[in-house]
C-alpha positions as CSV (number, residue, x, y, z in Angstrom):
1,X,24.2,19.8,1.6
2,X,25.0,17.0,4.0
3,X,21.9,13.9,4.0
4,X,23.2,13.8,8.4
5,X,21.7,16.7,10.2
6,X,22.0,15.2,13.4
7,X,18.7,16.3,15.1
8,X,17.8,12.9,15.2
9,X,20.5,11.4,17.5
10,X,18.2,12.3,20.5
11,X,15.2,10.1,19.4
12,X,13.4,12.5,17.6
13,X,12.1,13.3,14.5
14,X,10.7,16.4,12.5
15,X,7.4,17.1,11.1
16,X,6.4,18.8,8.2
17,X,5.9,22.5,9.6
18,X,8.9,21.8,11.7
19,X,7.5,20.6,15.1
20,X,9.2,17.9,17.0
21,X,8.4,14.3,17.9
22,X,9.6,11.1,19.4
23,X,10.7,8.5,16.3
24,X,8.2,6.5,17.7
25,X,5.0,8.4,17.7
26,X,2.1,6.9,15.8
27,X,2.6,9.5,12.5
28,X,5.7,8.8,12.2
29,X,5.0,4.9,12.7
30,X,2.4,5.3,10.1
31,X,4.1,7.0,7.7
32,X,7.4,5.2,8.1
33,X,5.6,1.8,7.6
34,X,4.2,3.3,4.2
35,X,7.8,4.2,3.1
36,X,8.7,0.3,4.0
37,X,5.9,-0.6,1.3
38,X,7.0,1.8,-1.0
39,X,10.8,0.6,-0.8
40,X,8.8,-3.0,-1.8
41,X,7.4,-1.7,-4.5
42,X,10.5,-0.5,-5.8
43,X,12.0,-4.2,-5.3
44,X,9.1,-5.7,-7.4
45,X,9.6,-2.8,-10.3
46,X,13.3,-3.8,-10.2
47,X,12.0,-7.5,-10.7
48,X,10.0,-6.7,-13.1
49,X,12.1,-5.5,-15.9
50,X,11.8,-2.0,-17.2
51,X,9.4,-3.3,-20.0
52,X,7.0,-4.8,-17.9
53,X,3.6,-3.4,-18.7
54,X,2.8,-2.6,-14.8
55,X,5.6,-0.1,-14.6
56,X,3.8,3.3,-15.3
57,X,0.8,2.5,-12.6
58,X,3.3,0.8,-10.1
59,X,5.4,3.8,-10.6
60,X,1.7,6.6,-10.2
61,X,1.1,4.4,-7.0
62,X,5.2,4.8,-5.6
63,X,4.9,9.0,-6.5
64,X,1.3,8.7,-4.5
65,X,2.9,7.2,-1.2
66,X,5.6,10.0,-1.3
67,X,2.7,12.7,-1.7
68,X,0.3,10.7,0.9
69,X,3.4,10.1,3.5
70,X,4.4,13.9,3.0
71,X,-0.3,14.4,4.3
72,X,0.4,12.0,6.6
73,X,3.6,14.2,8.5
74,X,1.7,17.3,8.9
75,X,-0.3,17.7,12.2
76,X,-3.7,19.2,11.5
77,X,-2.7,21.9,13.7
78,X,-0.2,22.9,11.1
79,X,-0.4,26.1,10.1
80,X,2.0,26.0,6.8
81,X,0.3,24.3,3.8
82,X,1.4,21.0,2.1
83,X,1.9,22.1,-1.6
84,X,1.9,18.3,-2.6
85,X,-0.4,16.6,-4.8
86,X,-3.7,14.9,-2.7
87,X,-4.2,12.3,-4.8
88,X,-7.7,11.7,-4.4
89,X,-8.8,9.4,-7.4
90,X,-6.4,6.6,-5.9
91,X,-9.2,4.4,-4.9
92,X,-10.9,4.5,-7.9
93,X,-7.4,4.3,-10.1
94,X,-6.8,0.8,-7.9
95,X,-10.4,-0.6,-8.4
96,X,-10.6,0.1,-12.6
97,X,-7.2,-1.9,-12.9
98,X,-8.6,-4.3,-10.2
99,X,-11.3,-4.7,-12.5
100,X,-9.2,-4.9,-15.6
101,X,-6.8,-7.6,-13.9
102,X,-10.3,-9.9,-12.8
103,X,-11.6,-9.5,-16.5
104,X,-8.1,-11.1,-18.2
105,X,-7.8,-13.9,-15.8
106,X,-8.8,-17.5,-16.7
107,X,-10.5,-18.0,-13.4
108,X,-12.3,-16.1,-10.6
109,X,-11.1,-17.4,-6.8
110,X,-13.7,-18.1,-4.0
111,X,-11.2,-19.3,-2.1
112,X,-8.4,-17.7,0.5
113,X,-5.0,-18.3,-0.9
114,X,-1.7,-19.1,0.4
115,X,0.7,-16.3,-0.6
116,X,3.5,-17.7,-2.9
117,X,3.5,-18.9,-6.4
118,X,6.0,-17.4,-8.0
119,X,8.8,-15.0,-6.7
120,X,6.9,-12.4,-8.3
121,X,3.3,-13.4,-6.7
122,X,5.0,-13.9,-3.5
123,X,6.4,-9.9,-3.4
124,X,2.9,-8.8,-4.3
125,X,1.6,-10.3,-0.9
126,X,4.7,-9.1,1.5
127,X,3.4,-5.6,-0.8
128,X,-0.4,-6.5,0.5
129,X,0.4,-7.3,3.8
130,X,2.7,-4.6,4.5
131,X,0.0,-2.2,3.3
132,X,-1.9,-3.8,5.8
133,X,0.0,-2.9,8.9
134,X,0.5,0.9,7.1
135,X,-3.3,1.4,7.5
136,X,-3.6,-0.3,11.0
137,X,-1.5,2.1,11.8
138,X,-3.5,4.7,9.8
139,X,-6.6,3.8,12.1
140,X,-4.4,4.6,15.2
141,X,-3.4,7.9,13.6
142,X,-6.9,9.1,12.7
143,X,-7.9,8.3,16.1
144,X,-5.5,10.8,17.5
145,X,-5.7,13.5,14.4
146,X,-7.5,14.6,11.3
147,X,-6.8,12.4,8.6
148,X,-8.2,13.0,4.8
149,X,-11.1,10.1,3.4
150,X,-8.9,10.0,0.5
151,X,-5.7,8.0,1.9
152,X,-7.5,5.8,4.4
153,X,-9.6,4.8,0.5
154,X,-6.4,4.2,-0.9
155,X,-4.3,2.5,1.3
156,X,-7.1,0.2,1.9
157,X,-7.8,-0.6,-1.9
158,X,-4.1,-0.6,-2.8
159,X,-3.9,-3.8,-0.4
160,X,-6.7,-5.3,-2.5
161,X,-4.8,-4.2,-5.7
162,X,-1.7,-6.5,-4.4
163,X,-3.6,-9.3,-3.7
164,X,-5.2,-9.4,-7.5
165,X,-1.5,-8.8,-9.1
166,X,-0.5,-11.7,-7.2
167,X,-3.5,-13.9,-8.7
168,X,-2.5,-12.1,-12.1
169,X,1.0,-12.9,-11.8
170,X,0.1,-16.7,-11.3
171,X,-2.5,-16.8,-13.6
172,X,-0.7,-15.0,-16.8
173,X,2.4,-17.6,-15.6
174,X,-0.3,-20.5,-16.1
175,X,1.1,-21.1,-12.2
176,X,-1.3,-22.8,-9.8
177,X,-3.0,-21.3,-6.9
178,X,-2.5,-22.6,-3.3
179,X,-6.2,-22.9,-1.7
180,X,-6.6,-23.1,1.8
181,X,-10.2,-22.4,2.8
182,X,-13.4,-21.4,0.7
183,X,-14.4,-17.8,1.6
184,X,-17.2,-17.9,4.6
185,X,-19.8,-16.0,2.5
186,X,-19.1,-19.1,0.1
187,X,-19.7,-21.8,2.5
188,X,-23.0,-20.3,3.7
189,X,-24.2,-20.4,-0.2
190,X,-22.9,-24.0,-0.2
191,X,-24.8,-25.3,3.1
192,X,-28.2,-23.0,2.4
């Protein structure tokens, strides 16, 4: 089978259930930013190292984009079923190894941090923020069509995730963190 069908040439794109749609519409923005962070991810697994002990939940959270992107192409007014996985328990998978990250680091942060560090710090925050602009573009996309709890909950904690790997990175690495401002609910505390 030949990868070039070309359908595409034209400036348009297919859907899961086989309707048609410009390569711009907000879906296929949405889910084509998603595969961007995905490809990301893959970068920081290669950097890694095979060994590294993130690898099995980096690689859940990489098989989880593929199943959410595959929700996110097919129109609510689809009539053939998605046999992919929902993966529903994402939030809650990101916030127990959120919590297991915060409870191994030597310090808690009350501050907003510039991204960098390390090279390793520095991919989880292009990770973060390109997570970021996938659920902006979610919000567009549930404003036009049905989208399910469970991915805007995911893709919404998964940028939180990114941001505490980067703090873990530094901190394991005994590296630093850039501060830049305390957090506003901080400086109210401070002044009150």
């Amino acid at each position: 089978m030949k990868i070039y069908t070309k359908k595409g040439d034209k400036g348009t794109t297919a859907l899961f259930g086989g309707s048609r749609v410009d390569k711009d519409d907000v879906r296929v923005n949405c889910y084509g930013t998603l595969d961007e962070v995905n490809s990301t991810i893959g970068l920081l697994r290669a950097k890694l190292g095979n060994e590294h002990e993130w690898q099995p939940k980096l690689m859940k959270i990489q098989k989880d984009m593929m199943d959410m992107m595959s929700h996110l192409a097919r129109p609510s007014d689809c009539k053939k079923e998605n046999p992919n996985p929902k993966p529903v328990d994402g939030a809650e998978f990101c916030e127990q190894w959120i919590d297991e990250l915060e409870a191994a680091m030597t310090s808690k942060s009350d501050y907003f941090l510039l991204p960098g560090g390390n090279e390793i710090s520095a991919l989880c925050h292009v990770v973060r923020t390109q997570m970021r602009r996938g659920e902006r573009l979610l919000v567009t996309l549930m404003k036009a069509d049905t989208v399910d709890d469970y991915i805007a909950a995911y893709i919404n904690r998964l940028s939180d995730l990114f941001f505490i790997l980067g703090r873990a990175e530094m901190d394991k690495a005994g590296v630093a963190e850039e501060k830049w401002q305390l957090f506003l609910y901080k400086k109210k505390n401070i002044t009150q």
